[in-house]
C-alpha positions as CSV (number, residue, x, y, z in Angstrom):
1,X,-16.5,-15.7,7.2
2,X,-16.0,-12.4,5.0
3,X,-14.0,-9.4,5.5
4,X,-13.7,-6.6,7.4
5,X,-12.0,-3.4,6.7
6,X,-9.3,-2.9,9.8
7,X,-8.1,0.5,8.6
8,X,-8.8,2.8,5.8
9,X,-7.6,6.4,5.3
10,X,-7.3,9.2,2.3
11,X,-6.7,12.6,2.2
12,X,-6.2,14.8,-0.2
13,X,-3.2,17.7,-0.5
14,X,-3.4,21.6,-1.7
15,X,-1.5,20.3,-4.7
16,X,-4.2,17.8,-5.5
17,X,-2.0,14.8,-4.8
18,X,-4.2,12.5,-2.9
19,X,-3.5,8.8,-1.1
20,X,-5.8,6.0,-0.4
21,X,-5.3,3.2,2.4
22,X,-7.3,0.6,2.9
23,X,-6.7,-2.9,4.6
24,X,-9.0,-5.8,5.0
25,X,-9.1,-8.5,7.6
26,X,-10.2,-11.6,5.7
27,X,-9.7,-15.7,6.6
28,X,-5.8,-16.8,6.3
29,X,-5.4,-19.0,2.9
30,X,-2.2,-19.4,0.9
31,X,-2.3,-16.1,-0.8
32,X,-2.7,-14.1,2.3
33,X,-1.0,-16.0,5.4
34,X,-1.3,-13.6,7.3
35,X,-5.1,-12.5,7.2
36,X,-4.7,-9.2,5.7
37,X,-5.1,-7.9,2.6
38,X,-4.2,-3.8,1.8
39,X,-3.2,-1.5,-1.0
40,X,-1.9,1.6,0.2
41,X,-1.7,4.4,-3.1
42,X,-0.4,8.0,-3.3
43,X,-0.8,9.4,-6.2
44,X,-0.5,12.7,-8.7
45,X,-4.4,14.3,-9.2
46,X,-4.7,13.0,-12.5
47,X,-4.0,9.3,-10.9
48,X,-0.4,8.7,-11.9
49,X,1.0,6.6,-8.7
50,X,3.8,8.0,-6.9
51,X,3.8,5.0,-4.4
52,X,2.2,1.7,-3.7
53,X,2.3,-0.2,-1.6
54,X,0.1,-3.9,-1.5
55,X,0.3,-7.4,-1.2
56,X,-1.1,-8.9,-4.6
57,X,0.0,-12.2,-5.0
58,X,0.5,-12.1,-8.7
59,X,3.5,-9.8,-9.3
60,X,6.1,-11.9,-10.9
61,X,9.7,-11.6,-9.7
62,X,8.8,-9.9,-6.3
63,X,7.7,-10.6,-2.8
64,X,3.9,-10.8,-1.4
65,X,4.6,-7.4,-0.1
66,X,5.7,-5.1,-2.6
67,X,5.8,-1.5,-3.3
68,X,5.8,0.8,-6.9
69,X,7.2,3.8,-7.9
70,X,6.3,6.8,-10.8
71,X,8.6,4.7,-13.3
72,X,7.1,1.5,-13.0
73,X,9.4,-0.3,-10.8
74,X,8.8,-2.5,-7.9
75,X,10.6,-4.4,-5.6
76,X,9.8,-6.6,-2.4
77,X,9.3,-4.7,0.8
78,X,9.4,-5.9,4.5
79,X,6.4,-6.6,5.9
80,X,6.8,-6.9,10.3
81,X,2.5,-6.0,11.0
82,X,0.1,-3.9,9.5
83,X,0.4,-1.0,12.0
84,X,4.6,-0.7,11.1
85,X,3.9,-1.1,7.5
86,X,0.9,2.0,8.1
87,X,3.5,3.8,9.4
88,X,5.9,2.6,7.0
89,X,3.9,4.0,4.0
90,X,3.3,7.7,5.6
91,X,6.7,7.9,6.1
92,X,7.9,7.5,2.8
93,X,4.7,9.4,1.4
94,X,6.1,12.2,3.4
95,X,9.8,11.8,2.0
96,X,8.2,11.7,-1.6
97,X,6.0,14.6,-1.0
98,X,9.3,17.0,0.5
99,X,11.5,16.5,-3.1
């Protein structure tokens, strides 16, 4: 069985930030328990990242589900579904974009 994209999005502001979403269904196994695999990115025009979140299993020290910021730092983040943590992400894409 492959994958299947289940949602994908990307936009792109006056400023010339931009973000990229895209999640993929694909089989349970022990990296991705729960069948989904995503990297959600807003970032500066010249690609800097603002904020990320994925679910890359090979981050050292954090969760799964993780997010980055500008300076390099990441930390675990709670993961309750894909469509919450969609809704999640614009959220604080919106509270990043308003400072």
């Amino acid at each position: 069985m492959g994958s299947t994209v289940i949602y994908e999005d990307e936009d792109t502001f006056d400023d010339g930030s931009r973000y990229e979403m895209i999640a993929t269904g694909i089989p349970k196994n022990d990296d991705y328990p729960e069948g989904v695999k995503y990297r959600f990115q807003y970032m500066a025009e010249d690609g800097r990242t603002f904020l990320r979140f994925d679910n890359f299993p090979d981050h050292p020290k954090v969760d799964r589900h993780h997010y980055h910021t500008p300076d390099g730092v990441y930390d675990d983040i709670e993961y309750t579904g894909l469509k919450s943590h969609v809704q999640k992400f614009y959220t604080e894409m919106d509270d990043r974009r308003e400072r």
